[in-house]
C-alpha positions in Angstrom: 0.0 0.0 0.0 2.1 3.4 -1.0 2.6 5.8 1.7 1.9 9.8 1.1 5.0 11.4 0.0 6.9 13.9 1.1 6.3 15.7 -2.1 2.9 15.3 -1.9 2.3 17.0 1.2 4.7 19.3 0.3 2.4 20.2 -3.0 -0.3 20.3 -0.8 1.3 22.7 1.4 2.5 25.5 -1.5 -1.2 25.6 -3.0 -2.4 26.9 0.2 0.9 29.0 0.5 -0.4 30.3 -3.2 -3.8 30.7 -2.4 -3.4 32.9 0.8 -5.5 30.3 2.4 -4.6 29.0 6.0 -4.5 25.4 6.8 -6.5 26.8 9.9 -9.6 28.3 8.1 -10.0 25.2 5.2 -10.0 22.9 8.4 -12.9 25.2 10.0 -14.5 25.4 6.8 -14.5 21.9 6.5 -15.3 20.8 9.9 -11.9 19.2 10.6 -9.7 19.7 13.4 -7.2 21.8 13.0 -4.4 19.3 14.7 -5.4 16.5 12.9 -4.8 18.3 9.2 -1.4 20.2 10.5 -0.4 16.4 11.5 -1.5 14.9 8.0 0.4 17.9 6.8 3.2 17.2 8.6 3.8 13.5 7.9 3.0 12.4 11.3 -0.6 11.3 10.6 0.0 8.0 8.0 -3.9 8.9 7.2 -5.0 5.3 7.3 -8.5 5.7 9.0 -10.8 7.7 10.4 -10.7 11.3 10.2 -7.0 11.7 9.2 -7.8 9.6 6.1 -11.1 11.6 5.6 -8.1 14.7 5.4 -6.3 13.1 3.1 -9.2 12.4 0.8 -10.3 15.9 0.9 -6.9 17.3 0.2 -6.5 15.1 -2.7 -3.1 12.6 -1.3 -5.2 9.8 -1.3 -7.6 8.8 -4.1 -11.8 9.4 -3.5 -12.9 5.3 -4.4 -16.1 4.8 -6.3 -19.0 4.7 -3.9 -17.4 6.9 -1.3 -20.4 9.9 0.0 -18.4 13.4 -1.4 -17.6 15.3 1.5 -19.7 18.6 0.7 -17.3 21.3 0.7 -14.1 19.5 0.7 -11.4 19.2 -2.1 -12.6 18.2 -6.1 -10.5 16.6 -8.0 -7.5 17.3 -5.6 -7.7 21.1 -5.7 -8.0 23.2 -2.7 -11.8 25.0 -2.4 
């Protein structure tokens, strides 16, 4: 099963770095917990279940599988809302 890269999250990172858009305020406006996307951010979160792997769905480092309920307001296509 492949792990999220480092560049990933660090692609992840510089489109909210480009945006103007704190990691902060999309986890609000997405009714995540702050902590839990700074530690998928981060690498320390291996996003395998539960909320941390809802994260990684919605920021687009792990693919959305067929059948899966589309978080409303969260990531399309793996670009940030």
């Amino acid at each position: 099963m492949p792990r999220i890269s480092s560049s990933d999250l660090e692609a992840v990172r510089q489109l909210f770095y480009l945006r103007g858009q704190s990691v902060a305020a999309w986890a609000r406006a997405n009714a995540f917990d702050e902590r839990q996307v700074y530690a998928v951010l981060s690498g320390r979160s291996k996003a395998t279940r539960g909320q941390a792997h809802l994260i990684a769905v919605a920021l687009g480092l792990k693919p959305r599988l067929e059948g899966d309920q589309p978080l409303s307001g969260q990531l399309a296509e793996g670009n940030l809302t």
